[in-house]
Backbone as CSV, one residue per row, in Angstrom:
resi,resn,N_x,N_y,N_z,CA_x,CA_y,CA_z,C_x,C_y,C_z
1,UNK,0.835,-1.190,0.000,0.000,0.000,0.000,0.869,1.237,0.000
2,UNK,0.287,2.062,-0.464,1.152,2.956,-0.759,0.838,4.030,0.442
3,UNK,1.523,5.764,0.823,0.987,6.145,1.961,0.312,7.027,1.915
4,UNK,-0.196,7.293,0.494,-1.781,7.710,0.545,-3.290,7.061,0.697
5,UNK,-2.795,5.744,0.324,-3.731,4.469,0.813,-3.923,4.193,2.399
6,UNK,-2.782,4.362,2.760,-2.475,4.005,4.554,-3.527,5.381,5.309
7,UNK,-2.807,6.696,4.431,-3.696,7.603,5.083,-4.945,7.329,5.199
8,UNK,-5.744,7.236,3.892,-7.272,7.170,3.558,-7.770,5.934,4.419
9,UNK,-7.366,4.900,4.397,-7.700,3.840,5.274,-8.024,4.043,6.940
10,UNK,-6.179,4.799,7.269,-6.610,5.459,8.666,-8.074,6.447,8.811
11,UNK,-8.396,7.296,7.983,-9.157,8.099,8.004,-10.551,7.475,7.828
12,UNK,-10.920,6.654,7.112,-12.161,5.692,6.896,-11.880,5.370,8.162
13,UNK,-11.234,4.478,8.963,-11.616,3.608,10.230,-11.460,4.854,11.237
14,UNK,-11.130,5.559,11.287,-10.872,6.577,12.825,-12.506,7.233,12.548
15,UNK,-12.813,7.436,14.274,-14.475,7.922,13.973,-14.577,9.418,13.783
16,UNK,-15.353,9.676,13.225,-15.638,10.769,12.791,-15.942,12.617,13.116
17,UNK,-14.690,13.131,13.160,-15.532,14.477,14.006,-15.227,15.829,13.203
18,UNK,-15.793,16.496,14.112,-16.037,17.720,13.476,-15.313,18.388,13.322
19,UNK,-14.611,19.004,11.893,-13.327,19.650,11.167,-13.547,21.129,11.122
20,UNK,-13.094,21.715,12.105,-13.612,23.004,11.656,-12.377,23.773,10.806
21,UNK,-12.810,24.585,9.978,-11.893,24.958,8.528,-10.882,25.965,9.369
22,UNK,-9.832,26.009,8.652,-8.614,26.589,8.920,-8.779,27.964,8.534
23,UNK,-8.851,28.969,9.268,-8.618,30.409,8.548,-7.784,31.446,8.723
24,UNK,-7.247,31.829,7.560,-6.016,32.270,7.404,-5.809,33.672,7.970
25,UNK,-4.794,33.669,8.528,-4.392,34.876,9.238,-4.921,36.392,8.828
26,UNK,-5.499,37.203,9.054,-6.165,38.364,8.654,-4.903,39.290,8.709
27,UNK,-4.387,40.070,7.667,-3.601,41.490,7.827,-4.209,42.738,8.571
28,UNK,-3.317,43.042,9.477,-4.267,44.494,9.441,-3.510,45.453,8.974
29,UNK,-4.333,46.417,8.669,-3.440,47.656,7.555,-2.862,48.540,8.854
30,UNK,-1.351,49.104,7.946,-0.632,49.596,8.639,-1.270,51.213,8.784
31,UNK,-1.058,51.515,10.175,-1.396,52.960,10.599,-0.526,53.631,11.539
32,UNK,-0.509,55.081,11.062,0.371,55.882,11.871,-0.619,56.007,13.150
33,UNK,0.388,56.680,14.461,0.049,57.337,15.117,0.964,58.840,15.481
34,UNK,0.334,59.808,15.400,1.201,60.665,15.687,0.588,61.798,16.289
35,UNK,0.890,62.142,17.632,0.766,63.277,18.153,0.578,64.954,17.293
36,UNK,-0.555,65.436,16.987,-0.131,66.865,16.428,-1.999,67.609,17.002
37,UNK,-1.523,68.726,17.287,-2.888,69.666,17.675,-3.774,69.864,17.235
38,UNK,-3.302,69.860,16.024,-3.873,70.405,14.672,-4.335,68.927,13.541
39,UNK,-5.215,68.064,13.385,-5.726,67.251,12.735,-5.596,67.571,11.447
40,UNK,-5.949,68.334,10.989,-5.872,68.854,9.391,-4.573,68.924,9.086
41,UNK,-3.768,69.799,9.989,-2.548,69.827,9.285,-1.219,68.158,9.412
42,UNK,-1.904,67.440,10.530,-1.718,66.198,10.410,-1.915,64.887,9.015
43,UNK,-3.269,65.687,8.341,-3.477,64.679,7.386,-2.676,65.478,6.173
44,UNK,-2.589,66.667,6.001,-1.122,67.394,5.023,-0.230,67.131,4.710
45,UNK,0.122,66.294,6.435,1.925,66.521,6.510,2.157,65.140,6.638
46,UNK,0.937,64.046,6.114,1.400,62.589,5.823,2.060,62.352,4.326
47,UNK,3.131,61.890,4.924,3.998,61.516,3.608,3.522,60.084,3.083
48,UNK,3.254,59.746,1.717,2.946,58.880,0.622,4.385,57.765,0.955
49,UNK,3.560,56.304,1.365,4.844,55.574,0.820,5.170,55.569,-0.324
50,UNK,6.249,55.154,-0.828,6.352,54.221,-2.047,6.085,53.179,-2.929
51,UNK,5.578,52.379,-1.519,4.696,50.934,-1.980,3.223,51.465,-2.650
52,UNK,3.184,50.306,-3.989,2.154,50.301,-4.259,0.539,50.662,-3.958
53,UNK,0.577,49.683,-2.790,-0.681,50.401,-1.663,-1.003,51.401,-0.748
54,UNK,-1.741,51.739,-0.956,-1.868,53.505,-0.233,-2.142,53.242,1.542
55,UNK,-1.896,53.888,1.979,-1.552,53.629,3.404,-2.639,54.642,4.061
56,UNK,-4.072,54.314,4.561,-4.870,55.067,5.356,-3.784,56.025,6.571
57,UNK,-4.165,56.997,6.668,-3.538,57.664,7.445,-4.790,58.397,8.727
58,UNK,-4.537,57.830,10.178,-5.291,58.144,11.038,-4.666,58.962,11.950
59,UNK,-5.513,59.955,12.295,-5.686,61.038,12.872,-6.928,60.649,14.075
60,UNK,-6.054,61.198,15.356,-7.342,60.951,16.705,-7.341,61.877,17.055
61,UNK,-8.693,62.852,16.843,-8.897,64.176,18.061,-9.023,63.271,19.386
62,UNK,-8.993,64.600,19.804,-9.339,64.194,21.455,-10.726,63.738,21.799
63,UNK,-10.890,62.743,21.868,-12.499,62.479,22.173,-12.570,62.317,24.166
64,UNK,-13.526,62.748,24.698,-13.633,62.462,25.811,-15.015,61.315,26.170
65,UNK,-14.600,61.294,26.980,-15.731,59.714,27.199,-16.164,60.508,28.499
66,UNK,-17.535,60.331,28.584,-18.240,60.484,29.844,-17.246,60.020,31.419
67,UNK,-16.997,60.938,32.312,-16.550,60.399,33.000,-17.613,60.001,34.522
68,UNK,-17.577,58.531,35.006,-18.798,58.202,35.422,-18.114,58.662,37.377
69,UNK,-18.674,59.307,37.802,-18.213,59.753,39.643,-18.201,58.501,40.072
70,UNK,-17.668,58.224,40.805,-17.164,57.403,41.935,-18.131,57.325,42.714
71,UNK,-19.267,56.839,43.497,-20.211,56.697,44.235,-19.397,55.553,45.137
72,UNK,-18.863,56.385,46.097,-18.671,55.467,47.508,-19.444,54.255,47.722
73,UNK,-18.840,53.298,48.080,-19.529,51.737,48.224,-20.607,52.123,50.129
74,UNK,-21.772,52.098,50.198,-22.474,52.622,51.633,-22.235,51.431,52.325
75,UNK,-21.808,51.098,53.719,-21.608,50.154,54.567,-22.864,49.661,55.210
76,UNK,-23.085,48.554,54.879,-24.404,48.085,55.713,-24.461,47.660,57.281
77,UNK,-25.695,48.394,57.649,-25.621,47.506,59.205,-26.228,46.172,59.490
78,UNK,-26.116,45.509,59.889,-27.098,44.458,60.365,-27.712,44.916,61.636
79,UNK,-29.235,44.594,61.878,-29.425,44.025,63.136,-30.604,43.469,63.500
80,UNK,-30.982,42.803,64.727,-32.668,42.781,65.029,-33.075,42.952,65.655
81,UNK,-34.731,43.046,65.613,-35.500,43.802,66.765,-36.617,42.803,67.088
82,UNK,-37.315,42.774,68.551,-38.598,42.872,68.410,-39.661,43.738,68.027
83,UNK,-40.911,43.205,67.452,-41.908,43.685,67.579,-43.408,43.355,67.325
84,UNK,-44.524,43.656,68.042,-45.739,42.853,68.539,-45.908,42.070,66.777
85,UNK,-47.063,40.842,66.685,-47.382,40.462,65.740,-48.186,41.299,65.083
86,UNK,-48.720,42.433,65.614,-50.109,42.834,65.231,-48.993,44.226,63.732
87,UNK,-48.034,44.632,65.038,-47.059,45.383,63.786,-46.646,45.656,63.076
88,UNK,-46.167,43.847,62.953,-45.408,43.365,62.148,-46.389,43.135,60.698
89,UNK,-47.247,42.820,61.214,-48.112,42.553,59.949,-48.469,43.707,59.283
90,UNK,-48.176,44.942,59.608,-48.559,46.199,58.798,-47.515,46.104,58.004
91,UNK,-46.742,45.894,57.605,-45.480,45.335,56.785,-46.552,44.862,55.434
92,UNK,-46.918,42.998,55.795,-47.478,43.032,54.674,-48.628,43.942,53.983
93,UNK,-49.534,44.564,54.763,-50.367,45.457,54.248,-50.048,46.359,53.387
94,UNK,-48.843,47.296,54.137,-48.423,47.755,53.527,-47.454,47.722,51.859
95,UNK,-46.806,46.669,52.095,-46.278,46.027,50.391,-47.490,46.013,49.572
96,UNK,-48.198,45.172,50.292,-49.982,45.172,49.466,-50.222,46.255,48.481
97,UNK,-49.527,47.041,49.539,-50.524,48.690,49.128,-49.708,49.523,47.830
98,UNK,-47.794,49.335,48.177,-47.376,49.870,47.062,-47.803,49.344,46.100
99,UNK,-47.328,47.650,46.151,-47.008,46.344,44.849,-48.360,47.274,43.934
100,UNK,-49.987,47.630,44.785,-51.433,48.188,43.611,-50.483,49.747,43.061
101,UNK,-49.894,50.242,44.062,-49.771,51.502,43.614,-48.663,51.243,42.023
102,UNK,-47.990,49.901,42.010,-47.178,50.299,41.263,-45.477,50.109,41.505
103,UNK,-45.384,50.441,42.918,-44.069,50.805,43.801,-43.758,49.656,44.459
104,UNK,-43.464,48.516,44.455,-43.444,47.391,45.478,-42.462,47.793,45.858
105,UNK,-41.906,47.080,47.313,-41.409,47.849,48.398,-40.474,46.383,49.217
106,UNK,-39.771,46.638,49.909,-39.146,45.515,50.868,-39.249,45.975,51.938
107,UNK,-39.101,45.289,53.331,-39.380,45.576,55.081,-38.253,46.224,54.997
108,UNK,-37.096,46.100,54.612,-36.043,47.146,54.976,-36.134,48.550,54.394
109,UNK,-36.704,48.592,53.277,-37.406,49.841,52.477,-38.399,50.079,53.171
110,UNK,-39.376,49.912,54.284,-40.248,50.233,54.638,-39.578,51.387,55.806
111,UNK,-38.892,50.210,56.601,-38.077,50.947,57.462,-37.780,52.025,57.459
112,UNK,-36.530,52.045,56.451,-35.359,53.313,55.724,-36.486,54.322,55.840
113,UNK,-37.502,54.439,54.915,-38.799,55.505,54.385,-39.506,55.964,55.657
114,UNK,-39.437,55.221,57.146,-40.318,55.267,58.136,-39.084,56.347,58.729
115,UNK,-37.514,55.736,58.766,-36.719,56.732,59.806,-36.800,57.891,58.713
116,UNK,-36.465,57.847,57.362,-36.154,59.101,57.226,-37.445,59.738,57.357
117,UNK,-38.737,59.751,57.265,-40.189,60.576,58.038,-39.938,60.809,59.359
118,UNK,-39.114,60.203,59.764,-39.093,60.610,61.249,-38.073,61.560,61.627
119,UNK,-37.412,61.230,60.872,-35.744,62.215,60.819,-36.660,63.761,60.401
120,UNK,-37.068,63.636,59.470,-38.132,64.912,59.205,-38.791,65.971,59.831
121,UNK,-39.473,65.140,60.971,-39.980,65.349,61.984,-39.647,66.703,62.849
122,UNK,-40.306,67.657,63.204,-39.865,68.424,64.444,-39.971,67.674,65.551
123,UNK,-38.900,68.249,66.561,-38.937,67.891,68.015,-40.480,67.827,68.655
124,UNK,-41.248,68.675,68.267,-42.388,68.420,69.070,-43.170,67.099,68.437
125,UNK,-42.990,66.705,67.284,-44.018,65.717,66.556,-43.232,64.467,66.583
126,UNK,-42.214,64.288,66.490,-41.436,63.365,66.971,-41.684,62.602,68.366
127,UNK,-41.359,63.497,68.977,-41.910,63.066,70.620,-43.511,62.806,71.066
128,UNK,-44.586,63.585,70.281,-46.020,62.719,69.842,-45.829,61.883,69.157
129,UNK,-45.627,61.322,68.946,-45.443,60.092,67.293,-44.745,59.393,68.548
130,UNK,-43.298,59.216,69.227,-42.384,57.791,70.183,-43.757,57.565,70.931
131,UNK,-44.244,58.849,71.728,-44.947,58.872,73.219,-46.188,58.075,72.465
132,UNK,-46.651,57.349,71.275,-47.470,56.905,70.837,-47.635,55.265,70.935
133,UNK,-46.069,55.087,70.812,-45.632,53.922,70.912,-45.636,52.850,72.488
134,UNK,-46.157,51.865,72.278,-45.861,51.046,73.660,-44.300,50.505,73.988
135,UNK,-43.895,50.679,74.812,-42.716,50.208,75.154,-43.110,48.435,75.014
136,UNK,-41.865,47.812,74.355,-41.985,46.064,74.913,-40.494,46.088,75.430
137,UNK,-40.637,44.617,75.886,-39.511,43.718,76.491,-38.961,43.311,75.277
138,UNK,-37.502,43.614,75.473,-36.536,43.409,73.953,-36.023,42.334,74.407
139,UNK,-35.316,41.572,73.922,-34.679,40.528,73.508,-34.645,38.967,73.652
140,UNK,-34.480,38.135,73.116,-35.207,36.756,72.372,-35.780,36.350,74.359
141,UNK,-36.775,35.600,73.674,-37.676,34.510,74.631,-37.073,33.049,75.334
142,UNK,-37.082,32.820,75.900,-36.817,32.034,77.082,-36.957,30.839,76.272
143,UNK,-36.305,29.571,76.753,-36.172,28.797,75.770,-36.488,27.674,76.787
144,UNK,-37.952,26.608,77.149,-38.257,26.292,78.212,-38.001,24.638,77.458
């Protein structure tokens, strides 16, 4: 056998896969870069090679790109609280109420929106609004 026979033979018995085509190296066209103030008088003062093919000649104004601020990363707190069941459930009512309006909402978004109304607040309405509140017994339940 000869070793184009040997090849073809190998190639009939070896199983079969998928050949993906070879593609040939792409040129990229040669380009200046060169510093000048003046763009116009940049594309003037490009000198013509000699070679046959004409040589694009690029010129970069200054383009500026949006520059995006830095927004500080905000540190989160953790923590937890008690509070009665009857309370707590104004939570879901309340989601209820944005989710129709449109606005759905999370308990920690409820929160945030409740201190900063309160932060709002004058000293006198502030202190009507706590003095409204029942004091409870804070922290976890007895474990019998």
């Amino acid at each position: 056998m000869s070793k184009i026979n040997q090849l073809q033979a190998a190639a009939l018995s070896a199983p079969v896969n998928k050949i993906e085509p070879v593609k040939a190296p792409v040129k990229k066209p040669v380009t200046t870069k060169s510093v000048v103030s003046n763009p116009a008088a940049a594309q003037s003062a490009a000198v013509k090679p000699a070679s046959a093919k004409p040589v694009a000649v690029v010129s970069k104004a200054k383009v500026t790109k949006p520059v995006k601020e830095k927004v500080p990363k905000l540190k989160m707190e953790r923590d937890s609280f008690t509070m009665p069941k009857a309370e707590y459930a104004q939570f879901y009512v309340l989601k209820e109420r944005l989710t129709k309006l449109g606005q759905p909402a999370k308990k920690s978004e409820l929160l945030r929106a409740g201190i900063m109304l309160l932060t709002a607040m004058t000293d006198a309405a502030l202190k009507a609004a706590i003095s409204k509140v029942p004091t409870i017994k804070t922290g976890r339940p007895k474990n019998k």
